[in-house]
C-alpha positions in Angstrom: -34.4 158.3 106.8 -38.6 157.8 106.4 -39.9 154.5 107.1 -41.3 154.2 103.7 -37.7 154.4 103.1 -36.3 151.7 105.4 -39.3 148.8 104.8 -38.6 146.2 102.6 -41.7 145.6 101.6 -44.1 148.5 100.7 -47.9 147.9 100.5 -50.0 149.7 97.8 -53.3 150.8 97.2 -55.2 151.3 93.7 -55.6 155.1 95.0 -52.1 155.3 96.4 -50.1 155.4 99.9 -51.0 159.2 100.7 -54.1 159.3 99.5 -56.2 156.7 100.7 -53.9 155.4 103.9 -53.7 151.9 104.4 -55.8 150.0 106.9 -54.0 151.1 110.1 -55.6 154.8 108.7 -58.6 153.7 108.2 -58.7 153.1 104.5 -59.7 150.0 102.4 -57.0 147.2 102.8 -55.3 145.9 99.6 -56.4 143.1 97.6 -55.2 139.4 97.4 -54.3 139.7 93.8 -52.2 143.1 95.0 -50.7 141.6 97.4 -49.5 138.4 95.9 -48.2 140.9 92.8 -46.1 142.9 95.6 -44.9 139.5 97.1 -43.9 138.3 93.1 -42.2 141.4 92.8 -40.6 141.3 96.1 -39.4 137.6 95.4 -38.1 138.7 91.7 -35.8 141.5 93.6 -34.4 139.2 96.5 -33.6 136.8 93.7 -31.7 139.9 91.9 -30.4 140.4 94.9 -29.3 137.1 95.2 -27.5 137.0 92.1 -25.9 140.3 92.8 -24.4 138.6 95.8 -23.7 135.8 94.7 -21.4 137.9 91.6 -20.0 139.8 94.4 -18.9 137.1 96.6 -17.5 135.5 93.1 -15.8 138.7 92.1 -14.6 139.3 95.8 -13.1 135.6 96.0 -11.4 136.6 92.1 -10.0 139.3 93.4 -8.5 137.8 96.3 -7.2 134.9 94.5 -5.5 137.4 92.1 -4.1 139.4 94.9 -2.5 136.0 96.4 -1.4 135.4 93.1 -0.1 139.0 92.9 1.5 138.6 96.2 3.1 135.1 95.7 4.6 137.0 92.5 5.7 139.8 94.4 7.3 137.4 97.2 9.0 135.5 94.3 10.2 137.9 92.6 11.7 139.9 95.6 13.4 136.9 96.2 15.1 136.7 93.0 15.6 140.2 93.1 17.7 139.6 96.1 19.2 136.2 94.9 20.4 138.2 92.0 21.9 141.4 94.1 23.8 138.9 96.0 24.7 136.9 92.8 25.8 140.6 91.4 27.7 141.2 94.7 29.0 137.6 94.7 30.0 138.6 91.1 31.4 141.9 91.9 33.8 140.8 94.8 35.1 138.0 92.3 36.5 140.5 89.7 37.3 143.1 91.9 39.5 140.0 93.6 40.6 139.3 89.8 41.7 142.8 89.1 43.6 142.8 92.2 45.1 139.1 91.8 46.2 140.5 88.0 47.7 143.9 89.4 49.6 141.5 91.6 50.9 139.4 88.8 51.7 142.4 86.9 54.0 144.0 89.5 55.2 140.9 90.2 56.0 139.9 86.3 57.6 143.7 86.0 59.8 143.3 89.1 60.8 139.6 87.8 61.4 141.0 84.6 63.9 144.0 86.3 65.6 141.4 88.0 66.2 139.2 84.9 67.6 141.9 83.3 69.6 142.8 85.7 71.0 139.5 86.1 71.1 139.1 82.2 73.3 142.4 82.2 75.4 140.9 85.1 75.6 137.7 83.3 76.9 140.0 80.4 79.6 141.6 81.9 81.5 138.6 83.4 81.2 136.9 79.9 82.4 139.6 77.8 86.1 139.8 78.1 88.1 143.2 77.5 90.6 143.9 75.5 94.5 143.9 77.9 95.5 147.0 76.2 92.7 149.3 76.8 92.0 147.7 80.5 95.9 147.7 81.5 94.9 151.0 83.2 91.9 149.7 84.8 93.8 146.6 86.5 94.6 146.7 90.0 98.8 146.5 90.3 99.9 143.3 91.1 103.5 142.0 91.4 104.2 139.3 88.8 107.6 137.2 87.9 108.9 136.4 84.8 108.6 132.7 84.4 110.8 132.5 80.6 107.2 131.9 79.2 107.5 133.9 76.2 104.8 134.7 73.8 105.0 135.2 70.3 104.0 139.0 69.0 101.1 138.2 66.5 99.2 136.4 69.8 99.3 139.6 71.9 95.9 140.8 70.7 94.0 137.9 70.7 91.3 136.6 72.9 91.8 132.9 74.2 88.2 131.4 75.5 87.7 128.4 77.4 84.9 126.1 76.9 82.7 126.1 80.0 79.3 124.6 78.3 76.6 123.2 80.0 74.4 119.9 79.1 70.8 119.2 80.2 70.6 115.9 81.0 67.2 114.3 81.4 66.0 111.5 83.7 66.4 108.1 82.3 69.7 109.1 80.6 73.2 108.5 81.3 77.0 110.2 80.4 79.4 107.5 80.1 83.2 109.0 79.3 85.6 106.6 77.5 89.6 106.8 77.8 89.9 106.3 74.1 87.7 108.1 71.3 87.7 105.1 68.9 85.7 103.0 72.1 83.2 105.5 72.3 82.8 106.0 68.3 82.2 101.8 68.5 79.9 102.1 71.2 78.0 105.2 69.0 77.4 103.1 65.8 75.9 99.7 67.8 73.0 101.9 68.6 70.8 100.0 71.2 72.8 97.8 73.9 71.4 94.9 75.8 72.3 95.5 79.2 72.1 92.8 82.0 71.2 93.4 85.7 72.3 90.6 87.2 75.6 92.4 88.5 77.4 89.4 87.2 75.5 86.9 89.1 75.5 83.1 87.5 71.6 82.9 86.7 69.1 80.6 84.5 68.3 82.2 81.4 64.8 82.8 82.7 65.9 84.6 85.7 68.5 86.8 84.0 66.7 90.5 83.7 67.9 92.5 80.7 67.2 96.2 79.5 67.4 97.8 76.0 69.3 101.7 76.1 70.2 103.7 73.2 73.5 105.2 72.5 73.9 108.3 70.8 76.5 111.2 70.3 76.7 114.0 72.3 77.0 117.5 70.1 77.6 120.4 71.3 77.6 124.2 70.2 81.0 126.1 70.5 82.0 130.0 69.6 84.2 130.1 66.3 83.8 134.1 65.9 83.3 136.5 68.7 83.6 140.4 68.3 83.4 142.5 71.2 83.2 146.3 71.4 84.0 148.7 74.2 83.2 151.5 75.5 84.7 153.8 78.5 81.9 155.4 80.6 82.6 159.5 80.8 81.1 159.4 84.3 82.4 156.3 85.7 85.3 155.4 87.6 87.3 152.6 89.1 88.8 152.7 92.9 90.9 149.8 93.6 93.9 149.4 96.1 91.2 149.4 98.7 91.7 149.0 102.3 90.6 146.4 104.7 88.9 148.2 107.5 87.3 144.9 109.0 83.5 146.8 107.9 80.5 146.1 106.3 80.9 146.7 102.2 78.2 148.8 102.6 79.5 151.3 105.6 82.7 151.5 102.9 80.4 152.8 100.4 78.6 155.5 102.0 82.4 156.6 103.4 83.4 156.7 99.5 80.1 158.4 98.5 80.6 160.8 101.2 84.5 161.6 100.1 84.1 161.9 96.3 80.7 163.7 97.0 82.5 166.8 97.8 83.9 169.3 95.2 87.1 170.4 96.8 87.8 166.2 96.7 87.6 166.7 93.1 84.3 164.9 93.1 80.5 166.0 92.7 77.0 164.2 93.1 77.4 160.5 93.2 74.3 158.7 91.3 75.6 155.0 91.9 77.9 152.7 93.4 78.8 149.5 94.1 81.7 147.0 94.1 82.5 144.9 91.3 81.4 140.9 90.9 84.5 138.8 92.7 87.0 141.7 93.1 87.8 144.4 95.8 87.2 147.3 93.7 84.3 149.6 93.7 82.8 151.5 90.5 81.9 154.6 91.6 79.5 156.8 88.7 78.9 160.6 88.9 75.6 162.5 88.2 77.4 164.8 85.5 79.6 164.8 82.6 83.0 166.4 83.4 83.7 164.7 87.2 85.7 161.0 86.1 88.2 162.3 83.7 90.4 164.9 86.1 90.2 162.1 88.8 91.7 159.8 86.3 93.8 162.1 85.1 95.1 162.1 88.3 95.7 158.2 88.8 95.8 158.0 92.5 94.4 159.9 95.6 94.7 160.1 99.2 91.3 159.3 100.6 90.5 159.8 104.3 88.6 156.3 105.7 88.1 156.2 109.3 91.3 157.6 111.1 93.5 157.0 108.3 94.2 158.1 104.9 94.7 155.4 101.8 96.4 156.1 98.3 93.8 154.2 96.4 94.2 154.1 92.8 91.4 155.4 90.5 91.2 154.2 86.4 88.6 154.6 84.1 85.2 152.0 83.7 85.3 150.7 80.6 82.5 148.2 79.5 82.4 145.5 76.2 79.2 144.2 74.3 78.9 141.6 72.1 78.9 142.6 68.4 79.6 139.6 66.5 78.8 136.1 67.7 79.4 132.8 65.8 78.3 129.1 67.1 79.4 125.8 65.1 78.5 121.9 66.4 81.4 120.0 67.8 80.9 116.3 68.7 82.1 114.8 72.2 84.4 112.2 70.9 85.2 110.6 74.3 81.5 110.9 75.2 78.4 108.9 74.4 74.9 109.7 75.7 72.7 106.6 77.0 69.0 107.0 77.0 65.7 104.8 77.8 67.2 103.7 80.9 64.1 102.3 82.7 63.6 102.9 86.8 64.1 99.2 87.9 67.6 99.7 90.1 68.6 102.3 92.6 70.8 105.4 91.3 74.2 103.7 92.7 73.7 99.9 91.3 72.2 101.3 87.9 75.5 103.6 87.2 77.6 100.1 88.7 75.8 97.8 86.1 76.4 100.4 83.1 80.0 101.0 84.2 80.7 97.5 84.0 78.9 96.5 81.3 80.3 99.4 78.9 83.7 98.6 80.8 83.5 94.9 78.5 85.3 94.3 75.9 83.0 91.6 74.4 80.2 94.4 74.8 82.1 96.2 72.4 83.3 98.9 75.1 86.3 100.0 76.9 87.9 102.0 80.0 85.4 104.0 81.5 86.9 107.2 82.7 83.7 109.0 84.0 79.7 107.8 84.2 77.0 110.2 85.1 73.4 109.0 85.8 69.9 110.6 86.3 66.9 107.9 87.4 63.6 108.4 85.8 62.1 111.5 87.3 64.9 113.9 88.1 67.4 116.3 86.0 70.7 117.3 85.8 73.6 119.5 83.9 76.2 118.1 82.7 79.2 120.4 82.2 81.8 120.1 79.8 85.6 121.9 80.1 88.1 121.6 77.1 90.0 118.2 76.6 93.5 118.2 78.6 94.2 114.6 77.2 
């Protein structure tokens, strides 16, 4: 670069730069007036200048503040970019932990619902009861003697139940059974009693402490109609006679399995077994059709178990459902129930003070045979059998 080029200020003459040369060449030097023109012009530029600066500096400082604002936004919203991938991870974890907390529950509901069926089908079978004719075969021999009891022939086929039924009984709430049914009937239509707990204790008439408890009736449901039908299993069988080898029930199993698991036994592929509920006979069921009935054909067989060999008896598995089933109320009569029995004695002086006010006669009540009482907080079952008296 020239050093007209770099000079700020450039001088001119009425004739030009090059032509005339300014006074260093020799030439005539510029005039006042021409110079204070170049100086105007000069100031007019630096003040351009100026302002061009100063917009600069102004649009310079804009930008900056923009890109701190920029940046502040970025920074913010990085953080809540983050804040909400660990929200979304928080998020994630929890339902994946759901998810796996309701698998859980639904294995857990499917095995509890297994097992109440299987106890629903166990409860089943010891409530049915079978008919003597069909199960004679079944029965494991017994020896019986002939007491003269003679029964009449119309009775032979019928079924004789027992009452077993039992009775929530609620906390606050008493069972109080009278010797005489007319007692409790009294006791039944008074309704609310006033009992005293002063244990028969001569007291002021202010000190005496008295509570109010209802009596009611105690109804309860039993069967009038019940129809059973049953049905013999065609792969099913019933070893009984067994012997006592002092071994787990389980090692006698396998040893059974293992015997009637063979075909020159007379046996084939076992699919199940397992002994019956309160007896010493095991039910032993076969994979195929065709395998039970020439074993029970055969009634007995010599089975090897251990170092000896047993004559166990084999019958066929015959099981009952319920086809017909018919409930109607029947009333207590020797039983009343007691309710709103506040918590203000201990268990053993509560049922004392009811027992001996209920044993008055001025009360209105009678011989207590039995009293059953729950306190305020707990529960119980009451269980009623058929009358003896």
């Amino acid at each position: 670069m020239d050093a007209e080029e770099c000079s700020f200020v450039r001088l001119l003459t009425p004739e030009g730069p090059e032509e005339d040369g300014g006074p260093e060449d020799g030439g005539p030097a510029a005039s006042p007036e021409q110079v204070r023109q170049e100086m105007e012009r000069c100031k007019e530029l630096c003040r351009a200048l100026e302002r061009e600066h100063a917009e600069l500096r102004m649009a310079k400082e804009a930008i900056e503040q923009r890109t701190r604002e920029l940046r502040k936004e970025g920074e913010l919203l990085h953080k809540n970019l983050e804040q909400q991938l660990c929200f979304n991870r928080d998020e994630e974890m929890s339902c994946q932990m759901d998810i796996l907390s309701a698998k859980e529950e639904k294995n857990r509901l499917r095995q509890e619902e297994q097992v109440l069926k299987q106890k629903l089908e166990e409860a089943r079978k010891r409530v049915l009861q079978e008919d003597p004719v069909m199960m004679l075969p079944a029965l494991p021999e017994k020896k019986m003697v002939f007491k003269g009891l003679v029964t009449n022939k119309e009775d032979m086929n019928k079924l004789m139940l027992t009452p077993l039924i039992r009775y929530p009984l609620l906390g606050g709430s008493a069972l109080v059974v009278f010797e005489k049914a007319e007692v409790a009937q009294r006791i039944v239509e008074m309704k609310e009693h006033t009992v005293e707990l002063s244990n028969g204790e001569e007291l002021e008439e202010l000190d005496r402490c008295r509570v109010r408890v209802q009596a009611a009736p105690v109804d309860v449901l039993l069967p009038s109609v019940l129809e059973i039908g049953l049905t013999r299993s065609s792969r099913s069988i019933i070893l009984s006679d067994l012997p006592s080898l002092g071994i787990p029930e389980e090692a006698l199993l396998d040893k059974l399995e293992l015997f009637f698991s063979k075909t020159k036994n007379g046996g084939g592929e076992v699919e199940s077994r397992e002994f019956l509920d309160d007896s010493s006979q095991v039910v032993l069921t076969f994979a195929q059709d065709g395998v039970a009935e020439p074993l029970i054909a055969r009634g007995h067989i010599q089975v090897l178990l251990g170092k000896g060999k047993y004559d166990l008896k084999i019958s066929p598995h015959v099981s009952g459902d319920i086809t017909n089933l018919q409930l109607q109320p029947s009333r207590c009569p020797r039983t009343v129930l007691l309710s709103g029995i506040p918590d203000v004695l201990g268990e053993e002086p509560m049922r004392d003070t009811l027992e001996i006010h209920f044993q008055k006669a001025s009360r209105g009540g009678g011989e207590v045979e039995t009293l059953a009482y729950v306190p305020l907080g707990r529960q119980a079952v009451a269980v009623f059998t058929e009358d003896a008296g």
